[in-house]
C-alpha positions as CSV (number, residue, x, y, z in Angstrom):
1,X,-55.2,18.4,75.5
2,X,-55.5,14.9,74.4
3,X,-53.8,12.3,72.3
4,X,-56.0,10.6,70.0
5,X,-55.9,7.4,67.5
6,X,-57.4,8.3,64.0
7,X,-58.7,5.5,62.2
8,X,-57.5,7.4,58.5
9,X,-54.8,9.5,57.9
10,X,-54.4,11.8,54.2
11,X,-51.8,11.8,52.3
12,X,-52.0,13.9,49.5
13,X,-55.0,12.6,47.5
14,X,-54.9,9.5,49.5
15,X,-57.0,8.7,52.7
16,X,-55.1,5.6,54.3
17,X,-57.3,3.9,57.1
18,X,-57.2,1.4,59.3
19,X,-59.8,-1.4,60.6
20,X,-59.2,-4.8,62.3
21,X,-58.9,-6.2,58.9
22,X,-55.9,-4.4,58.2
23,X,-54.8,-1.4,56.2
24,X,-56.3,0.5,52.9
25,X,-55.9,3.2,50.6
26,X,-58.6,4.8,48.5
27,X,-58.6,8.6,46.5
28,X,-61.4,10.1,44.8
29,X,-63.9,13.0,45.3
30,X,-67.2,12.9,46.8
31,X,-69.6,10.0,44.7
32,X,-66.5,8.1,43.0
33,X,-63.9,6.9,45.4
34,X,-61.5,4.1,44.2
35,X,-59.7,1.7,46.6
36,X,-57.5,-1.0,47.8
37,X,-58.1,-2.7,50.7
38,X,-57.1,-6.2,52.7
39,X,-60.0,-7.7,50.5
40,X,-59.5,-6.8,47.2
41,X,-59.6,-3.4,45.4
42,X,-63.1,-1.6,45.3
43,X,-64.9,1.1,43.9
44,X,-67.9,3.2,45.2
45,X,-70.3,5.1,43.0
46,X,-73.2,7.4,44.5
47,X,-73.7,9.1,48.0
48,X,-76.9,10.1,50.2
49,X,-79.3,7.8,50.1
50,X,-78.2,5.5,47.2
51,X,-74.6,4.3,46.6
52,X,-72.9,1.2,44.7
53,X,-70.1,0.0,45.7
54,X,-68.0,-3.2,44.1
55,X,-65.2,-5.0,44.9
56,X,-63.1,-6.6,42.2
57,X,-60.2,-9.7,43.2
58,X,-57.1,-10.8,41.2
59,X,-56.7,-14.2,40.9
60,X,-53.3,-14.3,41.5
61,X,-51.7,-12.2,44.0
62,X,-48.2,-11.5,45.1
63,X,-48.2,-10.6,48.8
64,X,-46.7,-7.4,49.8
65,X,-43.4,-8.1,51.5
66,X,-42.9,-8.1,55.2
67,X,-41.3,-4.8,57.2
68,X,-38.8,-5.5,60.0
69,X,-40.4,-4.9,63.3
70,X,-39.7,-1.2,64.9
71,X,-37.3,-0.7,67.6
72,X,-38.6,0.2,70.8
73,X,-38.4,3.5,70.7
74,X,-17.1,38.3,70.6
75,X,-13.7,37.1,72.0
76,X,-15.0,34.2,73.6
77,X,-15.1,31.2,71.3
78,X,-18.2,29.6,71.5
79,X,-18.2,25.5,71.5
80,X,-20.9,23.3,69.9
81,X,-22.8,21.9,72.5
82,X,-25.8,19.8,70.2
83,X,-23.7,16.4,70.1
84,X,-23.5,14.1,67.2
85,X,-25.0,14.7,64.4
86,X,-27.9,13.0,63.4
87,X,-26.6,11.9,60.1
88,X,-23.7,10.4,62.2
89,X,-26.3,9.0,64.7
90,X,-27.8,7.2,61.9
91,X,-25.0,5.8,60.4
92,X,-23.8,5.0,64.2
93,X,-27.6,2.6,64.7
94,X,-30.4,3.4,62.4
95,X,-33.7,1.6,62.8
96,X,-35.6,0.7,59.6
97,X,-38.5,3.5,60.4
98,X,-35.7,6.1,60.8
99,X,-34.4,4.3,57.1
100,X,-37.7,4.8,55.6
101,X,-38.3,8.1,56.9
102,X,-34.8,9.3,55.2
103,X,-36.0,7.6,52.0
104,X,-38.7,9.3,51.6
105,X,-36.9,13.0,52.8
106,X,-34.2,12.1,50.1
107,X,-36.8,11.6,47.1
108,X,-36.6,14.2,45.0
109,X,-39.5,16.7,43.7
110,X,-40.4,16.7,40.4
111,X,-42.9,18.5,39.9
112,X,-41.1,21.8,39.6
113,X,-39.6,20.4,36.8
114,X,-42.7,19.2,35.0
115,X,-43.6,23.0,35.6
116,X,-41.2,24.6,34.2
117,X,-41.4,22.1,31.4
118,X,-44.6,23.5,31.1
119,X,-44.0,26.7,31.3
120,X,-41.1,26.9,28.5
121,X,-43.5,25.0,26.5
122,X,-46.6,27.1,27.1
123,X,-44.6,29.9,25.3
124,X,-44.4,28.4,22.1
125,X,-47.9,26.8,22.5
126,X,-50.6,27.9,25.2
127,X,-52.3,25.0,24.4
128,X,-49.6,22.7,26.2
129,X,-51.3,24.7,29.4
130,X,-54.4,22.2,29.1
131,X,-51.8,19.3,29.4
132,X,-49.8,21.3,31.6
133,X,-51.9,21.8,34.3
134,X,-53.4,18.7,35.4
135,X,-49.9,17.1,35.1
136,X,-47.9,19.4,37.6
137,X,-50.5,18.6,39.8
138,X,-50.7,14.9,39.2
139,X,-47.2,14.9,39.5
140,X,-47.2,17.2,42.8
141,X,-50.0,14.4,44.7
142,X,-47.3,11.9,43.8
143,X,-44.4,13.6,45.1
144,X,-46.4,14.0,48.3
145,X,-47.3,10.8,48.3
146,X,-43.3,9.0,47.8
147,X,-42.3,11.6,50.2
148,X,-44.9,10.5,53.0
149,X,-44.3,8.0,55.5
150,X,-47.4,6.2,56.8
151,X,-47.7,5.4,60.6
152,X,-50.5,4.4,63.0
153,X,-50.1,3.8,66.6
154,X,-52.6,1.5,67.6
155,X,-51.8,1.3,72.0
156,X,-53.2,-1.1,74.0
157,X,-51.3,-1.0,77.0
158,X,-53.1,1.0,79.9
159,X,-49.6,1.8,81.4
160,X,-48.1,2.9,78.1
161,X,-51.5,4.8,77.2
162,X,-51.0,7.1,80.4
163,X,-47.6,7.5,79.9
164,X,-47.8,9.1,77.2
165,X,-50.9,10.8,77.5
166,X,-48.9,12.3,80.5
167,X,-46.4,13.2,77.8
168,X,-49.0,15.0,76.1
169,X,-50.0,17.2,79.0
170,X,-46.8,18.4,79.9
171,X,-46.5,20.3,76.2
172,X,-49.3,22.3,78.0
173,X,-46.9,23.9,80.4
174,X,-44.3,23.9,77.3
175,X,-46.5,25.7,75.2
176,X,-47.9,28.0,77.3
177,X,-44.5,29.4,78.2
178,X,-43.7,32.4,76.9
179,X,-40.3,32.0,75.4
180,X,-38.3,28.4,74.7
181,X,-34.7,28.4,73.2
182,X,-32.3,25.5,72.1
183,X,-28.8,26.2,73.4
184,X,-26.0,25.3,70.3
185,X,-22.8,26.9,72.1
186,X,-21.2,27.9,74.8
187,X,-18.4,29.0,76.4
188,X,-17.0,29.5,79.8
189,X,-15.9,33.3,80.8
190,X,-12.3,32.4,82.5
191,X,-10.4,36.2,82.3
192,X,-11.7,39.0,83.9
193,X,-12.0,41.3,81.2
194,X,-13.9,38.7,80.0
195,X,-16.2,38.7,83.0
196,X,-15.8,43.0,83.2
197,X,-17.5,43.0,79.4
198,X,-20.3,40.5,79.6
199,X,-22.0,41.6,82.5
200,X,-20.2,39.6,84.8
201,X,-21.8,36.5,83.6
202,X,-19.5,32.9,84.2
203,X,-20.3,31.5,80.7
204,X,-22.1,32.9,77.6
205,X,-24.3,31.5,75.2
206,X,-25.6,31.0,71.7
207,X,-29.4,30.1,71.0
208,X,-32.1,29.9,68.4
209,X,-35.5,30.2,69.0
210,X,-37.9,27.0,69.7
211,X,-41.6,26.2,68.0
212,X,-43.6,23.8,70.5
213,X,-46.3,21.9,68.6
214,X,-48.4,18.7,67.7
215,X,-48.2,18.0,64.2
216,X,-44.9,15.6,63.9
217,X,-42.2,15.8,61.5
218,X,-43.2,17.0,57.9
219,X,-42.4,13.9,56.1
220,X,-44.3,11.4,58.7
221,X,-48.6,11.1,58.4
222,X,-49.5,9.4,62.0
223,X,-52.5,8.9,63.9
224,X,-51.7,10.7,67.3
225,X,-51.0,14.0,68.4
226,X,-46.7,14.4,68.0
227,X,-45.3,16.5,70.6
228,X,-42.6,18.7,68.9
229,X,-39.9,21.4,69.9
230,X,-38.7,22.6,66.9
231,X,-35.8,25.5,65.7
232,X,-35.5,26.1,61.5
233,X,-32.5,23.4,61.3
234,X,-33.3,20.8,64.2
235,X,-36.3,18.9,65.7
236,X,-37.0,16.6,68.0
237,X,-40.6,14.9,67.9
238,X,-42.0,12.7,70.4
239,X,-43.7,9.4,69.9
240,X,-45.1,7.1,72.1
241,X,-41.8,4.6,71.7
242,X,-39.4,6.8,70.9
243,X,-37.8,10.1,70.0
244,X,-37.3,11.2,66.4
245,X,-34.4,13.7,65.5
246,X,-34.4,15.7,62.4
247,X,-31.7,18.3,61.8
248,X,-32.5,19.6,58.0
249,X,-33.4,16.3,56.3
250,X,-32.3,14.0,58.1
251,X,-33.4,11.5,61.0
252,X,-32.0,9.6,63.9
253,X,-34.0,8.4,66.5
254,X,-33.5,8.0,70.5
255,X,-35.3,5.5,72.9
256,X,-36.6,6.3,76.0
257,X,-35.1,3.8,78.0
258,X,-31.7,5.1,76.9
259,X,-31.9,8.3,77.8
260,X,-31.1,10.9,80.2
261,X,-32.7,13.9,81.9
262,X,-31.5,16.5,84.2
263,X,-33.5,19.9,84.7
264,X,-33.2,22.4,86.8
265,X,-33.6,26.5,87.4
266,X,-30.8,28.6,85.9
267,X,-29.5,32.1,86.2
268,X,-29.8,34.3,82.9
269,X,-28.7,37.8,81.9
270,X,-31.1,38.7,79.9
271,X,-30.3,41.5,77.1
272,X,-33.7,41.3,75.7
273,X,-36.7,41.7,76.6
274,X,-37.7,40.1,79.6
275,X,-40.6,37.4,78.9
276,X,-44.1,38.2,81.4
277,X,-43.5,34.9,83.3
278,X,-40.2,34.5,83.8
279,X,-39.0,35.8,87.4
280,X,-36.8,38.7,87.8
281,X,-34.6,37.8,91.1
282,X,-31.4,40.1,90.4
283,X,-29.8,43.1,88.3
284,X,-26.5,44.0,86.7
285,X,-25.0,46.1,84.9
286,X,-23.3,45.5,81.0
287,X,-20.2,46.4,81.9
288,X,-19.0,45.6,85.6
289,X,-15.9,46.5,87.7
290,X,-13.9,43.8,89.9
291,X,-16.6,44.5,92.4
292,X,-19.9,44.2,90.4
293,X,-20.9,47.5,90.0
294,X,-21.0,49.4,87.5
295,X,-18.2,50.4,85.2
296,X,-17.9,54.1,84.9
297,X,-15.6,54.1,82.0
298,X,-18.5,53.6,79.5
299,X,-21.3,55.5,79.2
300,X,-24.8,54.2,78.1
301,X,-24.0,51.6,80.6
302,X,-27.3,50.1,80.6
303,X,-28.9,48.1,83.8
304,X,-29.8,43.8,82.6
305,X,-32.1,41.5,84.3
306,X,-31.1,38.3,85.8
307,X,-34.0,36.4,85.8
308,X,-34.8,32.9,86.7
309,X,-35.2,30.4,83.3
310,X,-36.1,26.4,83.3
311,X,-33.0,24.7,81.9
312,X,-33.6,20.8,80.5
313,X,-30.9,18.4,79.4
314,X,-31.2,15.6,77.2
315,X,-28.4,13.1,76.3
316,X,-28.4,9.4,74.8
317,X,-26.8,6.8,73.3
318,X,-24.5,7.4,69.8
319,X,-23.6,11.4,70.8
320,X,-27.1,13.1,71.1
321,X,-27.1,16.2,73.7
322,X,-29.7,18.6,73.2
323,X,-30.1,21.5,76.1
324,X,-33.3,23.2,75.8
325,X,-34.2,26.4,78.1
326,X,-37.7,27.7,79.2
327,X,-39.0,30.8,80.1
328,X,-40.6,29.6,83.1
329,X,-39.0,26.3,85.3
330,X,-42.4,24.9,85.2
331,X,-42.3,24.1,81.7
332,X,-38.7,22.2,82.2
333,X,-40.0,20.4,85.0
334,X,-43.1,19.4,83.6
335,X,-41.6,18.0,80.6
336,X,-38.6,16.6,82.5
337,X,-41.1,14.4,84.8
338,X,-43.1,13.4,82.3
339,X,-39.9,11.9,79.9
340,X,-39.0,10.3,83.3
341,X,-42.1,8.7,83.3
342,X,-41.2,7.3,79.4
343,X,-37.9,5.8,80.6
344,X,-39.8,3.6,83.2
345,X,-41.9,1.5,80.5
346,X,-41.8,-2.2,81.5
347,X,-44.9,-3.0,79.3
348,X,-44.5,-4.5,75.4
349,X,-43.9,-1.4,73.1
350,X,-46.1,0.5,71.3
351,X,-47.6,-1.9,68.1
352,X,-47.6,0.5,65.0
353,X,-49.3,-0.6,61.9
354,X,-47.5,0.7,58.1
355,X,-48.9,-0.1,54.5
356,X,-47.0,-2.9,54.8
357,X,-47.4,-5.6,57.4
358,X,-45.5,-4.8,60.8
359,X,-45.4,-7.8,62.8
360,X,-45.5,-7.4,66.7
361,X,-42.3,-6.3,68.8
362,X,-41.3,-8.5,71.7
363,X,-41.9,-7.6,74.9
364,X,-39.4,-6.6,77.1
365,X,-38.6,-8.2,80.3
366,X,-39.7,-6.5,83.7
367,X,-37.2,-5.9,85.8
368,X,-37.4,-5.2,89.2
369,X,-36.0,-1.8,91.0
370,X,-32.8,-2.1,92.1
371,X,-31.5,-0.1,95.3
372,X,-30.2,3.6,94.6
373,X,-25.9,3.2,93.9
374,X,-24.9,5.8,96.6
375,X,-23.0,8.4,94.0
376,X,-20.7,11.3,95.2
377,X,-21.6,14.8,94.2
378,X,-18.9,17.6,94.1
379,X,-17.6,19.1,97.0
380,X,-17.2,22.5,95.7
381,X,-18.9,25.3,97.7
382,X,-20.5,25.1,100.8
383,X,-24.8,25.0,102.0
384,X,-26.3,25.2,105.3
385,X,-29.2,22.8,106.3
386,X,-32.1,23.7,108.7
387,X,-33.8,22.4,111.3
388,X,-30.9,20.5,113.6
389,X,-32.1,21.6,116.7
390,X,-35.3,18.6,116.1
391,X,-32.4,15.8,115.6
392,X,-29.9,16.2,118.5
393,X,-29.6,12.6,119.2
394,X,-28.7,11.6,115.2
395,X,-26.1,14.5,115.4
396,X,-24.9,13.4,118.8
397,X,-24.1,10.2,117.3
398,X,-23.0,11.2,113.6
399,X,-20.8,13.4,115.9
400,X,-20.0,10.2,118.3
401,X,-20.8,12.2,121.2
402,X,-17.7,14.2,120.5
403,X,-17.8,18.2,121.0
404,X,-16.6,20.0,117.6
405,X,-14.2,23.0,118.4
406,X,-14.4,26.5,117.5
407,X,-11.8,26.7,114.0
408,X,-12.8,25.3,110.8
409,X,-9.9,22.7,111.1
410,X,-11.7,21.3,114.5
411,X,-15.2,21.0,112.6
412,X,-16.0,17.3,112.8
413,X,-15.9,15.4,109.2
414,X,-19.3,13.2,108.0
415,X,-21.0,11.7,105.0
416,X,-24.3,13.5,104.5
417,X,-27.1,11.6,102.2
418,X,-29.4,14.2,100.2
419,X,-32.5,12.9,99.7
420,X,-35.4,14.7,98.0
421,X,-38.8,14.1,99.0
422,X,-41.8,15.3,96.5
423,X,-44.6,13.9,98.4
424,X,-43.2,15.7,101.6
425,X,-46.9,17.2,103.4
426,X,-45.5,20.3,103.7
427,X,-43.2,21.1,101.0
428,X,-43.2,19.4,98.0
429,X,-39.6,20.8,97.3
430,X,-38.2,19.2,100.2
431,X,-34.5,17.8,100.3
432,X,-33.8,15.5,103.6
433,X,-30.4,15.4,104.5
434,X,-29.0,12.1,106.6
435,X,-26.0,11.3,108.2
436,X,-24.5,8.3,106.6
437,X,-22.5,6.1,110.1
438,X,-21.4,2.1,109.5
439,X,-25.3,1.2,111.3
440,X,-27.4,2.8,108.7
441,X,-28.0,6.7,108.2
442,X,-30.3,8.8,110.3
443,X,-31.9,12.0,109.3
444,X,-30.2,15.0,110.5
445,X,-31.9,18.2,109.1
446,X,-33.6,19.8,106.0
447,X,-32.3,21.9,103.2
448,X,-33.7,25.5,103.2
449,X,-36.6,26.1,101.3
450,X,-34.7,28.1,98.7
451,X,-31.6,25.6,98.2
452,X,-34.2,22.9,98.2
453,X,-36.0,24.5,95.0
454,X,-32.5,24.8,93.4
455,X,-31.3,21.4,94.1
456,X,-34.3,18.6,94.2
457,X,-34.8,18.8,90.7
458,X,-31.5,17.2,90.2
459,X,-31.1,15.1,92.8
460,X,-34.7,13.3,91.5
461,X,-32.8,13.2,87.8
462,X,-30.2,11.3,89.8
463,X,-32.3,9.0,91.6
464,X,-34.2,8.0,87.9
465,X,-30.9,7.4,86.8
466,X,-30.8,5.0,89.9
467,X,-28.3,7.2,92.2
468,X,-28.3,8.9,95.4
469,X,-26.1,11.8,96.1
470,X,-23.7,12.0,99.4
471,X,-21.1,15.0,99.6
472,X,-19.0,15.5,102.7
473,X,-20.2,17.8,105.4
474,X,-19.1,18.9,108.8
475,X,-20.5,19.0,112.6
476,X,-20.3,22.2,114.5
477,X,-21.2,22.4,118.3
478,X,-21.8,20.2,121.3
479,X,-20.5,20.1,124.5
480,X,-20.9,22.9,127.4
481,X,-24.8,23.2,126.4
482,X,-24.6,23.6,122.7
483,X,-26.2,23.1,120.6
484,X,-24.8,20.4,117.3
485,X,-25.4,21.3,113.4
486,X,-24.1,20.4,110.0
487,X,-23.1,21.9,107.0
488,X,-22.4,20.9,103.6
489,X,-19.7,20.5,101.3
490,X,-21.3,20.6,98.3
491,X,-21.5,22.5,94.5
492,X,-24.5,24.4,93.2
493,X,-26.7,22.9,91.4
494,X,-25.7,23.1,87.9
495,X,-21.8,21.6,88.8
496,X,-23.1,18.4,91.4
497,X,-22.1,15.4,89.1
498,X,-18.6,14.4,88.8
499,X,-18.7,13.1,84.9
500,X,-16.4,9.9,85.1
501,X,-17.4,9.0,89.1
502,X,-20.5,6.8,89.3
503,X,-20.2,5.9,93.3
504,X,-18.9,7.1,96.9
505,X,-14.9,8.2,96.5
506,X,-12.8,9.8,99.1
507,X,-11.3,13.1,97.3
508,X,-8.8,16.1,98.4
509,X,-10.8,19.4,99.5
510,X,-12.2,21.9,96.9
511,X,-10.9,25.0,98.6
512,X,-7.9,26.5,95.6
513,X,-7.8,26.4,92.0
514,X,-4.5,25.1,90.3
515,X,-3.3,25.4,87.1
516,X,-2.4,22.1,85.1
517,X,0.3,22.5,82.1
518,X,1.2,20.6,78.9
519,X,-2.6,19.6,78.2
520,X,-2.0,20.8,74.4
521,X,-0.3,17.4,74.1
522,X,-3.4,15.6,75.1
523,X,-6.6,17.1,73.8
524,X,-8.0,13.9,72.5
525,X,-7.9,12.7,75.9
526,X,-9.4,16.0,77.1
527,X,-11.8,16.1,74.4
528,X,-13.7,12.6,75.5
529,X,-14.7,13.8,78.5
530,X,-15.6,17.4,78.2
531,X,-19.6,17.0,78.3
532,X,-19.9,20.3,75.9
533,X,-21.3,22.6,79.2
534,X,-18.6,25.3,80.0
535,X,-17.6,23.1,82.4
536,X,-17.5,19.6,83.0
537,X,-16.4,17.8,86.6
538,X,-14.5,14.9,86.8
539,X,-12.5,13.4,89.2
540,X,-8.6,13.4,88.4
541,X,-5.6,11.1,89.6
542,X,-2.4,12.6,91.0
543,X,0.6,10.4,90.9
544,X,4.4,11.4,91.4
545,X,6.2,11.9,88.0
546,X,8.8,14.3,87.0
547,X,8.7,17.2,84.6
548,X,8.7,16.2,81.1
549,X,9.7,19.3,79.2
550,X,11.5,23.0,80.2
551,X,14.6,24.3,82.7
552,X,13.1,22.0,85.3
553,X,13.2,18.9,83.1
554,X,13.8,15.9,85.1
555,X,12.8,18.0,88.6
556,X,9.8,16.2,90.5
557,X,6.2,16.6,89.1
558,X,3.1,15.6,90.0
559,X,1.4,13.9,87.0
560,X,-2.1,14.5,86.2
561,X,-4.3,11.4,85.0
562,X,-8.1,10.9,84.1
563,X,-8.7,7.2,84.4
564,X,-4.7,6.5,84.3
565,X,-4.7,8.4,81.2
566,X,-2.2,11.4,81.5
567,X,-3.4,14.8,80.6
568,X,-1.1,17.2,82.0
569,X,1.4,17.6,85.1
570,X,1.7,20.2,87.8
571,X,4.3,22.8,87.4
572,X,7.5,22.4,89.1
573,X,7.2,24.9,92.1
574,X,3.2,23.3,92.6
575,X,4.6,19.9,92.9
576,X,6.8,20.9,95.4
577,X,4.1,22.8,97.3
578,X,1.7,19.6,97.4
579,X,4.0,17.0,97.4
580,X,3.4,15.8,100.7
581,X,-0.1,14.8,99.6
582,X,0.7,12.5,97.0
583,X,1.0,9.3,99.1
584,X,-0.4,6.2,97.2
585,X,-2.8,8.1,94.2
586,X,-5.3,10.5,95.6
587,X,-8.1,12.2,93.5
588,X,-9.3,15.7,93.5
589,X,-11.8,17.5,91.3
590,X,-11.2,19.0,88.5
591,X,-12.9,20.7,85.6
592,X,-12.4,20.8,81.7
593,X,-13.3,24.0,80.1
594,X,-12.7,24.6,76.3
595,X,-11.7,28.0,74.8
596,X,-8.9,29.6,72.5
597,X,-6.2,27.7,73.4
598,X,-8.6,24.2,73.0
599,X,-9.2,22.3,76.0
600,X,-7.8,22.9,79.2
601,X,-8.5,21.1,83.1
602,X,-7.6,22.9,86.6
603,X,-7.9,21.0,89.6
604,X,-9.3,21.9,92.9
605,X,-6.7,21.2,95.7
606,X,-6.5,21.8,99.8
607,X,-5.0,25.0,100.7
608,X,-1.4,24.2,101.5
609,X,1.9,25.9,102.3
610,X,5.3,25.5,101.1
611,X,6.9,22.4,101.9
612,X,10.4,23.0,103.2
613,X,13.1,21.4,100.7
């Protein structure tokens, strides 16, 4: 599939077109056509063979005004995950096309009027019918016509031309997959009746259906082929400077430069029917025990798929988060690389041509890549790499020729660098992982061919975003003839950034989960940074404090901060048991969920015993 430029567009009885001489309108029917132009008004007589055609001037005329330029462009309580708004994305930094498109979706029909009008008057006369008639449908043509925005995309730049004719091609993967969804809520599974009763699934999910198409917004007439995913109450549409939002009638709009994309492969239990290309990699059951097997207590207890869908996230500037899921990763990937692709334009923006003169947008400035900002992932869970055995002498000095011992606590600490590598010969999936020292890093290893499916995806999201991800790991071996390896600290996919942490950070082990209290007095707090997933990383401060409310008021507490903003405190008998950590402020990970009792944030801490009082 292609994206073309039309030289005429229709709008209702009007054919708009376009030439080097600028823009014109004409309506008629075959052998009389009546028109304006950038040289008068006209009108053509005949066809075939023989035609007449005259053109009539005004001596006085009143130029059309000049347009700003466009801008480049069940018990669980679900949460709404689709952002702002676009009415408040609009009001937040609207762009005159995104003004005029609203226009013309806020004019209001008339023609049902003038039909009823008709109607009630046909029953007293049915004569009024020959009036009638023509009138609704005059009136219907210019109802179309005030409700119509006119646009043609006139591009010139080579680079911008493939860009998004590479756009274009990836809504070939879209559309061919079977099923496509927009996720609108969702809510993190945190009991384990919860868990027991939803198939053992870590988060549920509410969706709506998705239309994939060409044909643009209804109230926009353009020249090109509009990429489109599309659900009965919201749309996004994709131009070649921008992307245009509608949720019922009204637009916002999102530039490319400011926006950002993560996809990767996600887990589903699916209660439906399973679509033909999705990949089936697991089962469960509807109801599980503690174990994951089945629950005997119910009967009709049916067996689910868990099969493999493409996830892709979207989030900009003024609120907007879309999430978008495919029945096939290639469709998310596709579309993910090609919107990458989008975000890189250094050429001038696409010139689009209106009824009314547009004048040229300025260029922007080129600016030149910038090193990748070294960015810390989460530490949470733990991945094997491959292939040490081929870098001994990296290892040997990551390790500094020191042999690791047996116990976890003896495993050697390091930096590890993940870095994904697309053009890699022999795996286009690949994931190199280096060992970051104080010369340099060196490579160490490979990522299994399995992880490295899971996790390029989003470390190449991160590295358009101009980041590289480093986690901690640890060196096993060496010494007495063995062999050194590595392992990683590091989170699955879906839970690798840390939200509020843009670069390297020493933080406390991930290895226990600890409760924070008194959050309800800070949910505003809690509320900016929860991303709307079920759960959202950050990196939290600890600092000593004392406890603010309860029998142990006054008694030592550790206080819990996001940015030196408090939102909660350790209980008493927890900020006893970790006491001895908080020396100076040390950070930890923690994540925000949301549910019934609004939001709440438990930190991940070191395994530690009771201090003795």
């Amino acid at each position: 599939m292609s994206f073309y430029l039309r030289t005429r567009v229709n709008v209702g009885p009007l054919r708009v077109s376009m030439s080097r001489a600028g823009l014109g309108a004409s309506a008629g029917v075959p052998g009389f056509r009546v028109g304006a132009g950038p040289r008068g008004a006209y009108v053509t007589l005949g066809g075939g063979l023989v035609s007449y055609r005259t053109t009539t001037r005004t001596t006085t005329r009143t130029p059309a005004p000049s347009a700003p330029p466009l801008l480049p462009a069940s018990e669980v309580v679900l949460a709404d995950i689709t952002g702002a708004t676009t009415l408040e994305m609009a009001a937040a930094d609207s762009s005159e096309f995104v003004s005029q498109l609203n226009a013309a979706a806020r004019s209001m029909r008339w023609w049902p009027w003038v039909l009823v009008l008709a109607l009630a008057l046909a029953a007293a006369s049915p004569w009024t019918l020959l009036a009638g008639a023509p009138l609704t449908a005059w009136v219907f043509l210019h109802d179309r016509i005030r409700r119509t925005v006119v646009g043609f995309y006139d591009v010139q730049d080579a680079g911008d031309a493939r860009r998004f004719q590479g756009l274009v091609d990836a809504f070939g993967p879209v559309r061919e997959a079977r099923r496509a969804w927009h996720v609108v809520a969702s809510a993190a599974l945190s009991t384990t009746r919860q868990h027991k009763l939803n198939a053992g699934a870590s988060a549920l999910v509410k969706r709506h259906s998705l239309d994939r198409g060409i044909g643009g917004p209804p109230h926009l007439s353009a020249n090109i082929a509009v990429p489109s995913l599309a659900t009965s109450h919201r749309a996004a549409y994709f131009l070649p400077d921008r992307i245009l939002l509608r949720e019922g009638k009204q637009y916002a709009d999102v530039e490319y430069r400011e926006l950002r994309i993560e996809a990767d492969v996600q887990r589903f239990i699916e209660d439906g029917s399973v679509p033909s290309d999705s990949r089936v990699v697991d089962e469960t059951w509807q109801y599980v025990n503690v174990k994951g097997g089945p629950d005997r207590r119910y009967k009709n207890n049916r067996r689910l798929p868990v099969v493999e869908y493409g996830s892709l996230r979207l989030s900009g500037p003024n609120g907007y988060r879309a999430t978008f899921a495919f029945s096939t990763p290639r469709a998310s990937w596709a579309l993910a690389d090609a919107l990458r692709a989008m975000t890189r334009t250094d050429a001038p923006p696409v010139a689009v041509a209106k009824p009314a003169a547009v004048p040229a947008a300025p260029a922007r400035t080129q600016v030149p890549a910038a090193p990748l900002t070294r960015r810390r992932l989460s530490a949470d869970g733990r991945v094997a790499i491959v292939g040490e055995a081929h870098y001994q002498p990296a290892l040997q000095r990551a390790a500094r020729g020191i042999a690791a011992g047996e116990g976890f606590d003896q495993h050697l600490p390091a930096v590890a660098l993940l870095v994904p590598e697309p053009q890699n010969p022999h795996d286009l999936h690949a994931v190199r992982v280096d060992a970051v020292n104080p010369a340099g890093t060196e490579t160490v290893g490979y990522l299994s061919r399995a992880d490295a499916r899971r996790y390029q995806p989003v470390l190449r999201a991160l590295a358009q975003s101009g980041y590289a991800g480093t986690c901690p790991a640890r060196i096993t071996g060496g010494g007495n003839g063995r062999h050194y390896g590595m392992y990683l600290h590091l989170a699955g996919p879906d839970a690798l950034e840390i939200a509020n942490l843009a670069a390297e950070a020493d933080l406390l082990e991930p290895e226990r989960t600890v409760t924070v209290t008194k959050e309800e007095n800070h949910q505003e707090t809690l509320r900016r940074y929860h991303s709307g997933a079920p759960r959202t990383i950050v990196a939290a401060d600890l600092a000593p404090s004392t406890v603010s409310s309860g029998k142990h008021k006054g008694s030592y507490a550790i206080e819990v901060r996001l940015d030196g903003q408090r939102v909660g405190e350790l209980t008493a008998a927890m900020s006893a048991r970790y006491r001895h950590l908080v020396t100076g402020v040390p950070r930890c990970e923690a994540f925000i969920t949301h549910g019934e009792r609004g939001f709440q944030i438990d930190l991940r801490l070191p395994k530690a015993d009771r201090v003795p009082r």
